[in-house]
C-alpha positions in Angstrom: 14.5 67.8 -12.4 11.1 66.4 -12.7 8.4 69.0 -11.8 6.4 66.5 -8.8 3.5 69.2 -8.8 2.5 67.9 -12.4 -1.2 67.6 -12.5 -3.3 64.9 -13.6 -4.3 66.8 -17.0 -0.6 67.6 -18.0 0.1 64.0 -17.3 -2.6 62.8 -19.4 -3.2 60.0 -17.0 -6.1 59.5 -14.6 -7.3 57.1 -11.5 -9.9 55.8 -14.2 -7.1 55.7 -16.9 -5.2 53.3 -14.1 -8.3 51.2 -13.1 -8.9 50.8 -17.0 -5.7 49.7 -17.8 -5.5 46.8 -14.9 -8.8 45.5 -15.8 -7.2 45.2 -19.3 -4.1 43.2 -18.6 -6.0 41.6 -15.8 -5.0 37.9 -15.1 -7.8 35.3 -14.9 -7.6 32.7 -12.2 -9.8 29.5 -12.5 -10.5 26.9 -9.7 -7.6 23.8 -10.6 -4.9 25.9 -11.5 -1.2 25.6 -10.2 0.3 29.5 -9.6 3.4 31.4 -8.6 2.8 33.4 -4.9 4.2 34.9 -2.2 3.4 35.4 0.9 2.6 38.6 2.3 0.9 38.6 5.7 0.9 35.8 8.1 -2.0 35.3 10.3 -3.2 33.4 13.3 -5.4 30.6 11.3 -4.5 31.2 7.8 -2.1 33.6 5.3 -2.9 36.4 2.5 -0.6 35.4 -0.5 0.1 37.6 -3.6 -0.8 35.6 -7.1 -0.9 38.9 -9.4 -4.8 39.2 -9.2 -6.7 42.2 -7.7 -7.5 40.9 -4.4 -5.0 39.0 -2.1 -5.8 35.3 -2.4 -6.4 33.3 0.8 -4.8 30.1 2.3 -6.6 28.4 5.2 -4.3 26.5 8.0 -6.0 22.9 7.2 -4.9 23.5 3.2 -1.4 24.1 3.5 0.0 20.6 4.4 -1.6 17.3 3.5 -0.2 16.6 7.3 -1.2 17.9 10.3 -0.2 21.7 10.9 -0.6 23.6 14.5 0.7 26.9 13.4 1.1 28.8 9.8 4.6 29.2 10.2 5.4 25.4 10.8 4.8 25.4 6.4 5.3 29.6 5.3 7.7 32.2 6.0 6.9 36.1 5.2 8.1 36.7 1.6 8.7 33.1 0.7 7.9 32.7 -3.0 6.2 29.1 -4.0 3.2 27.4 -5.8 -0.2 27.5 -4.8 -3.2 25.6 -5.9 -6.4 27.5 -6.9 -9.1 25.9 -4.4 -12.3 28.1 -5.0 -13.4 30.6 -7.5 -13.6 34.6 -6.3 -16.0 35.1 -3.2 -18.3 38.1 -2.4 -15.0 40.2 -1.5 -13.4 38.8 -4.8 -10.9 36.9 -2.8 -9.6 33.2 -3.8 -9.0 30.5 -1.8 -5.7 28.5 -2.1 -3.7 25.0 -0.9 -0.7 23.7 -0.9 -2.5 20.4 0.6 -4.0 19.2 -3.0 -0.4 20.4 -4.5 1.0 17.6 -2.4 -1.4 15.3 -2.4 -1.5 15.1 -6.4 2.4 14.5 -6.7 2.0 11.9 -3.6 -0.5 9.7 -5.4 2.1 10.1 -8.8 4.8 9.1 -6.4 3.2 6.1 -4.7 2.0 4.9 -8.6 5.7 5.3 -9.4 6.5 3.0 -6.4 3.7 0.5 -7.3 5.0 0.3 -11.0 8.5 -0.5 -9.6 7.1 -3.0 -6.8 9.6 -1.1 -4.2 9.7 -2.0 -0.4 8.7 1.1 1.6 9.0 1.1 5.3 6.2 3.5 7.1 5.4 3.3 10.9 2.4 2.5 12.3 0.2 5.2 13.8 -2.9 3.5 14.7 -4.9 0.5 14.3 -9.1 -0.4 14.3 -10.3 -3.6 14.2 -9.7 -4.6 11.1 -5.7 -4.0 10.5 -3.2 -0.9 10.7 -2.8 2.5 9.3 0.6 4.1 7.9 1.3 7.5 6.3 3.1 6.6 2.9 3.8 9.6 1.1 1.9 11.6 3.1 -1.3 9.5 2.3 -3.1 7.6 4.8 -2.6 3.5 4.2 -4.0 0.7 5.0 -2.6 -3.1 6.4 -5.4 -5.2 6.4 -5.2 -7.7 9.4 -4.5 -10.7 7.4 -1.6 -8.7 5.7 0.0 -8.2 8.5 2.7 -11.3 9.8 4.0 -10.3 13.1 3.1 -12.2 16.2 2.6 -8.9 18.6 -1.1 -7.9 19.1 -2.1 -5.4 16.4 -2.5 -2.6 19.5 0.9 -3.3 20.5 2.0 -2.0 16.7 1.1 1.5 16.8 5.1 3.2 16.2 6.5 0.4 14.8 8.2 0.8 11.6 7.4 -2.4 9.2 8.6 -3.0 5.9 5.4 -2.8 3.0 4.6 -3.7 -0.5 1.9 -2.1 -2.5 -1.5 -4.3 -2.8 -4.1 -1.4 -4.5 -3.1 2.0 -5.2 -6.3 4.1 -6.7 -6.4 7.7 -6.3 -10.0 7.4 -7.7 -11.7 5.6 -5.1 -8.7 7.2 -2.7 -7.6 3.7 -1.4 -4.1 2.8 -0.4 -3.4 -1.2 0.7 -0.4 -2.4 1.2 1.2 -5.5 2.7 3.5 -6.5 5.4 3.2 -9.8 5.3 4.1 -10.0 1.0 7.4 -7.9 1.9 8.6 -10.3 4.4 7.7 -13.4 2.1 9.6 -11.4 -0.9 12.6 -11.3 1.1 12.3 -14.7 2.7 11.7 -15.9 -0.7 15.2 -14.2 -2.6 17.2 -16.3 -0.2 15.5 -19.4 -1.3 15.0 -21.7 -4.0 12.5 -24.2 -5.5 13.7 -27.7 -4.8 15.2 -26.2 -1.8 14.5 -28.2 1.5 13.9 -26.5 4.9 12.9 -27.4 8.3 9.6 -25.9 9.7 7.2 -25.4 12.2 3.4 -26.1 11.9 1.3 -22.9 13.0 -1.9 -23.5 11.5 -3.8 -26.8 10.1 -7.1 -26.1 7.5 -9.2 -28.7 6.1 -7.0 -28.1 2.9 -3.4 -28.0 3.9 -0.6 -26.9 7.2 0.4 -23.8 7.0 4.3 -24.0 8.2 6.6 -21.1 9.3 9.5 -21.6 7.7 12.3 -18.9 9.3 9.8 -16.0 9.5 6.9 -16.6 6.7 4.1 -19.1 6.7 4.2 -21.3 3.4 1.3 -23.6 2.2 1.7 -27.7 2.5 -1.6 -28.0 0.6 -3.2 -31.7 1.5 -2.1 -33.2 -2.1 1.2 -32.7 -1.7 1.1 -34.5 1.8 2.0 -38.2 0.4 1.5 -39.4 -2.9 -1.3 -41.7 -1.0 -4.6 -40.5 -0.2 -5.3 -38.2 3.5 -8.7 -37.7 4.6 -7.5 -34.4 6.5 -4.0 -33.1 7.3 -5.3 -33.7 10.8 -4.1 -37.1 10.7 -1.0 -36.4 9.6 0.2 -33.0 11.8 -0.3 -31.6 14.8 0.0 -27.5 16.0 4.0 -27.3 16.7 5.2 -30.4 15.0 8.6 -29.5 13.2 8.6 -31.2 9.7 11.1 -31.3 6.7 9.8 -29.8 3.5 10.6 -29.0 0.2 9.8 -25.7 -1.7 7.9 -26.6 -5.1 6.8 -22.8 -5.8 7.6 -19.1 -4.9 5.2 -16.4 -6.5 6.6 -13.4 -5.4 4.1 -11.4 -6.9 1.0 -12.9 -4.6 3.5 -13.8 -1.5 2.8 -17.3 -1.9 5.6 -20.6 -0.9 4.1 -23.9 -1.5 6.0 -26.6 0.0 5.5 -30.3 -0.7 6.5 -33.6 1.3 4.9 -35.8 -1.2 8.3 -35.4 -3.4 10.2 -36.5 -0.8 8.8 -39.8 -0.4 11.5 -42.6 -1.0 8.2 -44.9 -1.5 4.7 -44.1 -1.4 2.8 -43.4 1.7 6.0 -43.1 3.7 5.0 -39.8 4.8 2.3 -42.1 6.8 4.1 -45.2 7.8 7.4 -44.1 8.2 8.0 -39.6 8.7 11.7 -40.0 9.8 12.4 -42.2 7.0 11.1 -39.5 5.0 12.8 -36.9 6.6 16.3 -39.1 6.7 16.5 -39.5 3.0 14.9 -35.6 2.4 17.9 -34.1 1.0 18.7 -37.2 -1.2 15.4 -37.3 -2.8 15.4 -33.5 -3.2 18.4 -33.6 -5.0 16.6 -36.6 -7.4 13.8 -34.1 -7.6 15.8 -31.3 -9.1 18.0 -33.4 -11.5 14.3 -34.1 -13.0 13.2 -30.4 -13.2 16.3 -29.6 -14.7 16.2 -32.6 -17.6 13.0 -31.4 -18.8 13.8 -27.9 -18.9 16.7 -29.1 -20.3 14.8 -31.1 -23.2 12.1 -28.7 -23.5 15.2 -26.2 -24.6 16.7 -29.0 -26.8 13.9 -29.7 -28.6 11.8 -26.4 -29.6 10.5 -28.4 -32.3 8.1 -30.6 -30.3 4.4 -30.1 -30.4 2.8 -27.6 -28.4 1.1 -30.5 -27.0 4.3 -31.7 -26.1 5.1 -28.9 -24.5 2.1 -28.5 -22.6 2.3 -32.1 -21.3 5.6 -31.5 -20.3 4.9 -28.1 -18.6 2.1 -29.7 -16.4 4.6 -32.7 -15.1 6.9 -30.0 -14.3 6.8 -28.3 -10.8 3.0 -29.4 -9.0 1.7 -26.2 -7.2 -0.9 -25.9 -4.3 -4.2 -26.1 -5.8 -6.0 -22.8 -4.9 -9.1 -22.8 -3.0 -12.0 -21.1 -2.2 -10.3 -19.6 0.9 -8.5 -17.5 -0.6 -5.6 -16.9 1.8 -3.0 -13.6 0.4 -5.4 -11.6 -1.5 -7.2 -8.5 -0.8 -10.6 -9.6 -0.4 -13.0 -7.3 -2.2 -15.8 -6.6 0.3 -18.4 -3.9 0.2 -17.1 -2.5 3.3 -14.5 -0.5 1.9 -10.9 0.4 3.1 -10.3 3.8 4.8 -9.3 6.4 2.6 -5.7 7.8 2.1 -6.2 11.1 2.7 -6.8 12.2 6.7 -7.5 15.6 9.0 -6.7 16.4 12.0 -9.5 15.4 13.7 -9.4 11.8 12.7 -5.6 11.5 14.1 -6.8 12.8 17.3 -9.4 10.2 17.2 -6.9 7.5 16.8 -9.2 6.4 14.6 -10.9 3.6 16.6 -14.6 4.4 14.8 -15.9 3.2 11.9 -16.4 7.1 10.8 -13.0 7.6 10.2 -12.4 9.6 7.3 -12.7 13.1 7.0 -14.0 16.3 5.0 -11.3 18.8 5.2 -12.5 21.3 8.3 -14.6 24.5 6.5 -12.1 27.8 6.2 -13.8 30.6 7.9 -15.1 31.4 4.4 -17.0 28.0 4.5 -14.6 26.7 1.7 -15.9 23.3 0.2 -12.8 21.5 0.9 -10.3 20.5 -2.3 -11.3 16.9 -3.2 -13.9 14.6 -3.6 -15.3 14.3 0.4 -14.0 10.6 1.3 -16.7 8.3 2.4 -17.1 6.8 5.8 -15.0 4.3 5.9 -15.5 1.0 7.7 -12.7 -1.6 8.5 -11.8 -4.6 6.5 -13.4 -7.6 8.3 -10.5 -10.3 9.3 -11.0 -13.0 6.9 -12.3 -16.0 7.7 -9.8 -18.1 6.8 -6.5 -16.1 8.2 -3.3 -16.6 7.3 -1.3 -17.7 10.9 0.9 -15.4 11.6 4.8 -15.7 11.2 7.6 -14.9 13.4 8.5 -11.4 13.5 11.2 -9.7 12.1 
Protein backbone atom coordinates (compact mmCIF):
# COMPACT_ATOMS: atom_id res chain seq x y z
CA UNK A 1 0.00 0.00 0.00
CA UNK A 2 0.95 3.41 -0.81
CA UNK A 3 1.65 5.46 2.34
CA UNK A 4 -1.16 8.72 1.41
CA UNK A 5 0.54 10.77 4.42
CA UNK A 6 3.67 11.21 2.11
CA UNK A 7 4.81 14.69 2.48
CA UNK A 8 5.73 17.05 -0.09
CA UNK A 9 9.68 16.77 0.65
CA UNK A 10 9.65 12.87 0.46
CA UNK A 11 7.79 13.31 -2.74
CA UNK A 12 10.13 15.63 -4.11
CA UNK A 13 7.31 17.52 -5.81
CA UNK A 14 5.94 20.89 -4.94
CA UNK A 15 2.76 23.38 -5.92
CA UNK A 16 5.62 25.50 -7.55
CA UNK A 17 7.21 22.31 -9.10
CA UNK A 18 3.41 21.74 -10.70
CA UNK A 19 2.86 25.48 -11.73
CA UNK A 20 6.48 25.20 -13.36
CA UNK A 21 5.87 22.29 -15.16
CA UNK A 22 2.34 23.56 -16.83
CA UNK A 23 3.86 26.73 -17.82
CA UNK A 24 6.46 24.50 -19.63
CA UNK A 25 4.28 22.24 -21.70
CA UNK A 26 1.86 25.08 -21.91
CA UNK A 27 -0.10 25.31 -25.22
CA UNK A 28 -0.26 28.65 -27.10
CA UNK A 29 -3.49 29.80 -28.60
CA UNK A 30 -3.50 32.56 -31.29
CA UNK A 31 -6.58 34.57 -32.63
CA UNK A 32 -7.53 32.41 -36.25
CA UNK A 33 -6.88 29.17 -35.04
CA UNK A 34 -9.23 26.07 -35.50
CA UNK A 35 -9.13 23.80 -31.97
CA UNK A 36 -10.52 20.66 -30.41
CA UNK A 37 -13.08 21.52 -27.15
CA UNK A 38 -15.57 20.49 -25.08
CA UNK A 39 -17.94 21.81 -23.44
CA UNK A 40 -18.07 22.01 -19.79
CA UNK A 41 -20.65 24.48 -18.40
CA UNK A 42 -23.65 25.77 -20.11
CA UNK A 43 -24.91 29.08 -19.30
CA UNK A 44 -27.80 31.43 -19.83
CA UNK A 45 -26.08 33.66 -22.72
CA UNK A 46 -23.01 31.91 -23.55
CA UNK A 47 -20.82 28.50 -22.65
CA UNK A 48 -17.20 27.87 -20.89
CA UNK A 49 -15.49 25.24 -23.19
CA UNK A 50 -12.23 23.30 -22.41
CA UNK A 51 -9.33 23.81 -25.30
CA UNK A 52 -6.31 22.55 -23.01
CA UNK A 53 -5.23 26.12 -22.01
CA UNK A 54 -5.09 27.53 -18.45
CA UNK A 55 -8.26 29.39 -18.32
CA UNK A 56 -11.61 28.03 -19.68
CA UNK A 57 -12.20 29.68 -23.15
CA UNK A 58 -15.46 31.48 -23.74
CA UNK A 59 -18.23 31.19 -26.41
CA UNK A 60 -20.87 33.99 -26.68
CA UNK A 61 -24.58 33.00 -27.91
CA UNK A 62 -24.36 35.32 -31.16
CA UNK A 63 -20.96 33.21 -32.17
CA UNK A 64 -22.11 29.84 -32.07
CA UNK A 65 -24.29 29.60 -35.25
CA UNK A 66 -23.98 31.74 -38.40
CA UNK A 67 -28.07 31.54 -37.88
CA UNK A 68 -30.17 32.79 -35.56
CA UNK A 69 -29.86 31.00 -32.04
CA UNK A 70 -32.49 31.71 -28.86
CA UNK A 71 -30.92 29.38 -26.46
CA UNK A 72 -27.23 27.76 -26.07
CA UNK A 73 -28.52 24.42 -26.16
CA UNK A 74 -30.42 24.82 -29.49
CA UNK A 75 -26.24 24.36 -30.96
CA UNK A 76 -24.18 22.56 -27.52
CA UNK A 77 -24.79 19.80 -25.31
CA UNK A 78 -22.75 19.32 -21.85
CA UNK A 79 -19.62 17.25 -22.79
CA UNK A 80 -20.02 17.38 -26.50
CA UNK A 81 -16.55 17.35 -27.99
CA UNK A 82 -16.12 19.64 -31.40
CA UNK A 83 -14.14 22.50 -33.08
CA UNK A 84 -13.90 25.92 -32.11
CA UNK A 85 -12.62 28.96 -33.68
CA UNK A 86 -10.09 31.22 -31.74
CA UNK A 87 -12.07 34.75 -31.87
CA UNK A 88 -9.91 37.01 -29.59
CA UNK A 89 -6.61 36.85 -27.87
CA UNK A 90 -6.45 36.28 -23.85
CA UNK A 91 -8.44 39.13 -21.85
CA UNK A 92 -7.55 40.72 -18.46
CA UNK A 93 -8.81 37.29 -16.71
CA UNK A 94 -6.72 35.39 -19.38
CA UNK A 95 -9.87 34.00 -20.93
CA UNK A 96 -10.40 33.45 -24.88
CA UNK A 97 -13.15 34.07 -26.82
CA UNK A 98 -14.43 31.38 -29.27
CA UNK A 99 -17.10 30.72 -32.41
CA UNK A 100 -18.42 28.20 -34.17
CA UNK A 101 -20.22 31.14 -36.39
CA UNK A 102 -16.82 31.99 -38.45
CA UNK A 103 -16.17 27.98 -38.51
CA UNK A 104 -19.32 27.85 -40.62
CA UNK A 105 -19.25 30.75 -42.29
CA UNK A 106 -15.69 29.93 -43.81
CA UNK A 107 -16.69 26.35 -45.15
CA UNK A 108 -20.17 28.12 -46.43
CA UNK A 109 -18.36 30.63 -48.66
CA UNK A 110 -15.98 27.30 -49.90
CA UNK A 111 -19.26 25.53 -50.44
CA UNK A 112 -21.21 28.23 -52.37
CA UNK A 113 -17.66 28.76 -54.62
CA UNK A 114 -17.91 24.98 -55.19
CA UNK A 115 -21.55 25.55 -56.31
CA UNK A 116 -20.56 28.59 -58.50
CA UNK A 117 -17.65 26.60 -60.19
CA UNK A 118 -20.30 23.86 -61.04
CA UNK A 119 -23.08 26.42 -62.16
CA UNK A 120 -25.69 24.15 -59.87
CA UNK A 121 -29.38 25.21 -59.45
CA UNK A 122 -30.00 25.81 -55.76
CA UNK A 123 -33.46 26.43 -54.43
CA UNK A 124 -33.64 28.83 -51.18
CA UNK A 125 -36.85 30.53 -49.85
CA UNK A 126 -37.40 33.82 -49.65
CA UNK A 127 -37.35 35.58 -46.26
CA UNK A 128 -37.72 39.17 -46.97
CA UNK A 129 -37.61 41.66 -49.62
CA UNK A 130 -36.58 45.85 -49.76
CA UNK A 131 -37.04 47.83 -52.52
CA UNK A 132 -34.71 46.79 -54.61
CA UNK A 133 -35.21 42.70 -54.94
CA UNK A 134 -35.23 39.58 -52.44
CA UNK A 135 -33.17 38.06 -49.80
CA UNK A 136 -32.49 34.13 -49.42
CA UNK A 137 -30.28 32.19 -46.93
CA UNK A 138 -27.94 29.96 -49.20
CA UNK A 139 -25.68 28.08 -47.16
CA UNK A 140 -26.29 29.89 -44.35
CA UNK A 141 -25.28 33.18 -46.04
CA UNK A 142 -27.52 35.94 -46.65
CA UNK A 143 -28.24 36.42 -50.75
CA UNK A 144 -29.35 38.61 -52.74
CA UNK A 145 -32.14 38.65 -56.01
CA UNK A 146 -31.91 41.80 -57.46
CA UNK A 147 -35.40 42.99 -58.74
CA UNK A 148 -34.68 42.55 -62.39
CA UNK A 149 -33.41 38.92 -61.67
CA UNK A 150 -36.34 38.00 -60.45
CA UNK A 151 -39.21 36.52 -63.26
CA UNK A 152 -42.31 35.83 -61.49
CA UNK A 153 -45.44 37.90 -61.93
CA UNK A 154 -46.50 38.09 -58.00
CA UNK A 155 -45.51 41.45 -56.27
CA UNK A 156 -42.08 41.10 -54.70
CA UNK A 157 -43.94 41.44 -51.00
CA UNK A 158 -46.12 38.72 -51.89
CA UNK A 159 -42.59 36.44 -52.25
CA UNK A 160 -41.42 36.35 -48.78
CA UNK A 161 -41.56 32.09 -48.08
CA UNK A 162 -41.57 31.14 -51.37
CA UNK A 163 -39.03 28.70 -52.44
CA UNK A 164 -37.55 29.77 -56.05
CA UNK A 165 -35.08 27.93 -57.95
CA UNK A 166 -31.45 30.23 -58.28
CA UNK A 167 -28.22 30.38 -60.19
CA UNK A 168 -25.15 32.08 -58.97
CA UNK A 169 -24.48 35.74 -60.54
CA UNK A 170 -21.37 37.08 -58.01
CA UNK A 171 -19.98 35.10 -55.23
CA UNK A 172 -17.12 37.16 -53.32
CA UNK A 173 -16.36 36.45 -49.81
CA UNK A 174 -14.08 39.58 -49.95
CA UNK A 175 -16.49 42.22 -50.45
CA UNK A 176 -19.15 39.56 -48.67
CA UNK A 177 -21.59 39.70 -51.58
CA UNK A 178 -23.82 36.89 -52.72
CA UNK A 179 -26.18 37.56 -56.07
CA UNK A 180 -27.89 35.12 -57.52
CA UNK A 181 -30.64 34.77 -60.16
CA UNK A 182 -34.10 33.49 -60.48
CA UNK A 183 -34.83 34.68 -63.57
CA UNK A 184 -31.29 32.84 -65.37
CA UNK A 185 -32.47 29.48 -63.68
CA UNK A 186 -35.78 29.50 -65.27
CA UNK A 187 -34.33 30.57 -68.74
CA UNK A 188 -31.65 27.62 -68.25
CA UNK A 189 -34.33 25.24 -67.94
CA UNK A 190 -36.67 26.80 -70.48
CA UNK A 191 -33.76 26.83 -72.71
CA UNK A 192 -32.63 22.69 -72.39
CA UNK A 193 -35.96 21.96 -73.85
CA UNK A 194 -35.31 24.05 -76.77
CA UNK A 195 -33.43 24.48 -79.75
CA UNK A 196 -31.95 27.12 -82.19
CA UNK A 197 -33.99 27.03 -85.32
CA UNK A 198 -36.74 25.94 -83.17
CA UNK A 199 -40.08 27.92 -83.76
CA UNK A 200 -42.52 28.87 -80.93
CA UNK A 201 -45.59 30.76 -80.35
CA UNK A 202 -45.36 33.86 -77.97
CA UNK A 203 -46.82 36.50 -76.26
CA UNK A 204 -45.54 40.17 -76.38
CA UNK A 205 -45.04 41.64 -72.66
CA UNK A 206 -42.81 44.42 -73.21
CA UNK A 207 -41.90 46.75 -76.45
CA UNK A 208 -38.38 49.01 -76.07
CA UNK A 209 -37.21 51.32 -78.66
CA UNK A 210 -34.79 48.42 -79.60
CA UNK A 211 -36.81 45.18 -79.74
CA UNK A 212 -40.27 43.06 -78.02
CA UNK A 213 -39.59 41.32 -75.44
CA UNK A 214 -41.89 37.91 -75.81
CA UNK A 215 -42.72 35.35 -73.18
CA UNK A 216 -42.28 32.37 -74.67
CA UNK A 217 -43.84 29.36 -72.16
CA UNK A 218 -42.41 30.98 -68.92
CA UNK A 219 -39.22 33.23 -69.97
CA UNK A 220 -39.07 36.57 -71.82
CA UNK A 221 -36.70 36.20 -74.98
CA UNK A 222 -35.45 39.26 -77.08
CA UNK A 223 -36.97 40.03 -80.76
CA UNK A 224 -34.37 42.71 -81.14
CA UNK A 225 -35.75 45.43 -83.99
CA UNK A 226 -33.15 43.96 -86.81
CA UNK A 227 -34.44 40.79 -86.81
CA UNK A 228 -38.08 42.21 -87.16
CA UNK A 229 -38.14 42.01 -91.30
CA UNK A 230 -35.41 41.94 -93.45
CA UNK A 231 -36.82 45.63 -94.42
CA UNK A 232 -36.24 48.63 -92.51
CA UNK A 233 -38.76 49.51 -88.98
CA UNK A 234 -38.55 52.83 -87.52
CA UNK A 235 -39.73 51.31 -84.03
CA UNK A 236 -41.14 47.93 -83.18
CA UNK A 237 -44.10 50.02 -82.28
CA UNK A 238 -45.35 49.82 -85.66
CA UNK A 239 -45.10 46.50 -85.90
CA UNK A 240 -46.44 44.94 -82.19
CA UNK A 241 -48.65 45.78 -79.79
CA UNK A 242 -48.63 44.73 -75.65
CA UNK A 243 -50.44 41.03 -75.89
CA UNK A 244 -50.16 40.33 -79.57
CA UNK A 245 -49.29 36.51 -79.91
CA UNK A 246 -46.65 36.14 -82.70
CA UNK A 247 -44.71 33.10 -84.20
CA UNK A 248 -40.95 33.21 -83.70
CA UNK A 249 -37.96 31.45 -84.34
CA UNK A 250 -35.08 30.98 -81.78
CA UNK A 251 -31.69 32.13 -83.48
CA UNK A 252 -29.54 32.04 -80.04
CA UNK A 253 -29.60 30.55 -76.45
CA UNK A 254 -26.63 31.71 -74.09
CA UNK A 255 -27.22 29.97 -71.18
CA UNK A 256 -24.47 31.38 -69.43
CA UNK A 257 -26.09 35.18 -69.53
CA UNK A 258 -29.90 33.81 -69.67
CA UNK A 259 -30.33 35.27 -72.89
CA UNK A 260 -33.02 33.79 -76.03
CA UNK A 261 -33.00 35.86 -79.07
CA UNK A 262 -35.67 35.15 -81.33
CA UNK A 263 -35.97 36.38 -84.93
CA UNK A 264 -39.05 36.75 -87.49
CA UNK A 265 -36.94 38.26 -90.12
CA UNK A 266 -35.85 34.44 -91.02
CA UNK A 267 -39.04 33.50 -91.46
CA UNK A 268 -39.97 35.86 -94.19
CA UNK A 269 -41.07 33.85 -97.44
CA UNK A 270 -40.22 37.41 -99.10
CA UNK A 271 -38.99 40.57 -97.84
CA UNK A 272 -41.10 42.85 -95.72
CA UNK A 273 -43.75 40.24 -95.30
CA UNK A 274 -43.45 40.61 -91.68
CA UNK A 275 -45.16 44.11 -92.68
CA UNK A 276 -47.56 43.56 -95.53
CA UNK A 277 -48.58 40.27 -94.90
CA UNK A 278 -47.90 38.62 -90.70
CA UNK A 279 -50.15 35.52 -91.33
CA UNK A 280 -48.43 34.79 -94.43
CA UNK A 281 -45.46 34.86 -92.41
CA UNK A 282 -46.75 32.92 -89.70
CA UNK A 283 -48.52 30.21 -92.25
CA UNK A 284 -45.26 29.28 -94.01
CA UNK A 285 -43.15 29.69 -90.35
CA UNK A 286 -42.35 26.17 -89.94
CA UNK A 287 -41.45 25.67 -93.70
CA UNK A 288 -39.10 28.43 -93.79
CA UNK A 289 -37.59 27.33 -90.41
CA UNK A 290 -36.94 24.10 -91.67
CA UNK A 291 -35.10 26.06 -94.95
CA UNK A 292 -33.29 27.92 -92.25
CA UNK A 293 -31.81 25.00 -90.51
CA UNK A 294 -30.84 22.95 -93.66
CA UNK A 295 -28.50 26.25 -94.21
CA UNK A 296 -26.96 26.29 -90.67
CA UNK A 297 -26.34 22.79 -90.95
CA UNK A 298 -24.53 23.06 -94.73
CA UNK A 299 -22.14 25.38 -93.47
CA UNK A 300 -21.29 23.73 -90.40
CA UNK A 301 -21.18 20.96 -92.50
CA UNK A 302 -18.59 22.59 -95.06
CA UNK A 303 -16.77 24.45 -92.53
CA UNK A 304 -16.04 20.68 -91.08
CA UNK A 305 -15.26 19.43 -94.72
CA UNK A 306 -12.98 21.90 -95.50
CA UNK A 307 -10.46 22.71 -92.44
CA UNK A 308 -8.23 23.87 -95.01
CA UNK A 309 -9.96 27.18 -95.94
CA UNK A 310 -8.57 30.44 -94.85
CA UNK A 311 -9.22 31.82 -91.59
CA UNK A 312 -10.79 34.44 -93.47
CA UNK A 313 -12.96 31.98 -94.87
CA UNK A 314 -13.84 30.86 -91.86
CA UNK A 315 -14.50 34.00 -90.27
CA UNK A 316 -16.78 35.01 -93.17
CA UNK A 317 -18.54 32.04 -92.84
CA UNK A 318 -18.84 32.21 -89.01
CA UNK A 319 -20.47 35.78 -89.29
CA UNK A 320 -23.23 34.51 -91.96
CA UNK A 321 -23.93 31.81 -89.68
CA UNK A 322 -26.65 32.33 -86.81
CA UNK A 323 -27.41 36.55 -86.54
CA UNK A 324 -27.77 37.35 -82.77
CA UNK A 325 -29.44 40.43 -81.08
CA UNK A 326 -27.16 43.25 -81.15
CA UNK A 327 -26.49 44.30 -77.58
CA UNK A 328 -27.25 47.58 -76.37
CA UNK A 329 -26.65 50.08 -73.99
CA UNK A 330 -29.53 48.83 -71.89
CA UNK A 331 -28.10 46.19 -70.77
CA UNK A 332 -31.06 43.92 -69.86
CA UNK A 333 -29.59 40.34 -67.71
CA UNK A 334 -26.55 41.57 -66.14
CA UNK A 335 -25.78 42.67 -62.76
CA UNK A 336 -25.46 46.22 -63.05
CA UNK A 337 -22.36 47.40 -61.12
CA UNK A 338 -23.59 50.50 -59.18
CA UNK A 339 -21.94 52.24 -56.22
CA UNK A 340 -24.69 51.37 -54.09
CA UNK A 341 -23.72 48.06 -53.16
CA UNK A 342 -25.64 44.75 -52.55
CA UNK A 343 -26.43 43.69 -48.95
CA UNK A 344 -23.94 41.62 -47.48
CA UNK A 345 -24.24 37.70 -46.95
CA UNK A 346 -23.60 37.51 -43.55
CA UNK A 347 -26.79 38.65 -41.07
CA UNK A 348 -27.71 39.00 -37.05
CA UNK A 349 -30.44 38.73 -35.44
CA UNK A 350 -31.42 42.08 -35.26
CA UNK A 351 -31.51 42.59 -38.91
CA UNK A 352 -34.00 39.47 -39.35
CA UNK A 353 -36.28 41.00 -36.87
CA UNK A 354 -36.09 44.13 -38.90
CA UNK A 355 -37.21 42.35 -41.90
CA UNK A 356 -34.86 44.24 -43.29
CA UNK A 357 -37.02 47.02 -44.93
CA UNK A 358 -33.96 49.84 -44.17
CA UNK A 359 -31.25 50.76 -46.04
CA UNK A 360 -29.01 50.00 -42.73
CA UNK A 361 -29.42 46.56 -43.11
CA UNK A 362 -26.36 44.80 -42.34
CA UNK A 363 -24.95 44.02 -39.14
CA UNK A 364 -21.86 44.00 -36.68
CA UNK A 365 -22.14 40.84 -34.79
CA UNK A 366 -23.86 42.09 -31.23
CA UNK A 367 -20.73 42.80 -28.48
CA UNK A 368 -20.24 39.55 -25.98
CA UNK A 369 -20.47 40.74 -22.49
CA UNK A 370 -16.65 41.04 -22.75
CA UNK A 371 -17.11 43.71 -25.61
CA UNK A 372 -15.74 41.12 -28.10
CA UNK A 373 -14.91 42.86 -31.59
CA UNK A 374 -17.02 40.57 -33.53
CA UNK A 375 -15.19 37.77 -35.98
CA UNK A 376 -15.02 39.39 -39.40
CA UNK A 377 -14.53 42.29 -41.25
CA UNK A 378 -17.84 44.66 -39.94
CA UNK A 379 -20.15 44.64 -43.18
CA UNK A 380 -21.00 48.02 -44.51
CA UNK A 381 -24.37 49.51 -44.63
CA UNK A 382 -25.78 48.24 -47.25
CA UNK A 383 -28.29 49.96 -49.63
CA UNK A 384 -30.51 48.21 -52.22
CA UNK A 385 -29.93 47.64 -55.82
CA UNK A 386 -31.90 50.35 -57.70
CA UNK A 387 -34.45 48.60 -60.36
CA UNK A 388 -32.88 49.20 -63.57
CA UNK A 389 -34.12 51.38 -65.86
CA UNK A 390 -34.68 49.32 -68.50
CA UNK A 391 -36.31 46.02 -66.75
CA UNK A 392 -36.68 43.00 -68.08
CA UNK A 393 -40.80 42.25 -68.11
CA UNK A 394 -41.48 39.67 -66.12
CA UNK A 395 -42.35 36.09 -67.23
CA UNK A 396 -45.00 33.68 -66.19
CA UNK A 397 -44.34 31.96 -63.04
CA UNK A 398 -43.46 28.73 -62.46
Amino acid sequence: MVNQNLTATEIGFTHEDFAALLDKYDYHFSPGDVVPGTVFSIEPRGALIDIGAKTAAYIPIQEMSINRVDAPEEVLQSNETREFFILTDENEDGQLTLSIRRIEYMRAWERVRQLQAEDATVRSGVFATNRGGALVRIEGLRGFIPGSHISTRKPKEELVGEELPLKFLEVDEERNRLVLSHRRALVERKMNRLEVGEVVIGTVRGIKPYGAFIDIGGVSGLLHISEISHEHIDTPHSVFNVNDEVKVMIIDLDAERGRISLSTKQLEPEPGDMIKNRDLVYDKAEEMAAKYREQMLAKQQGITAAPAESDDAVEALAEEEIPSAMETEEEISAVAETEEEIPAAVETEEETLAAVETEEEISTVAETKEEIPAAVETEKEISAVAETEEEIPVAIEE
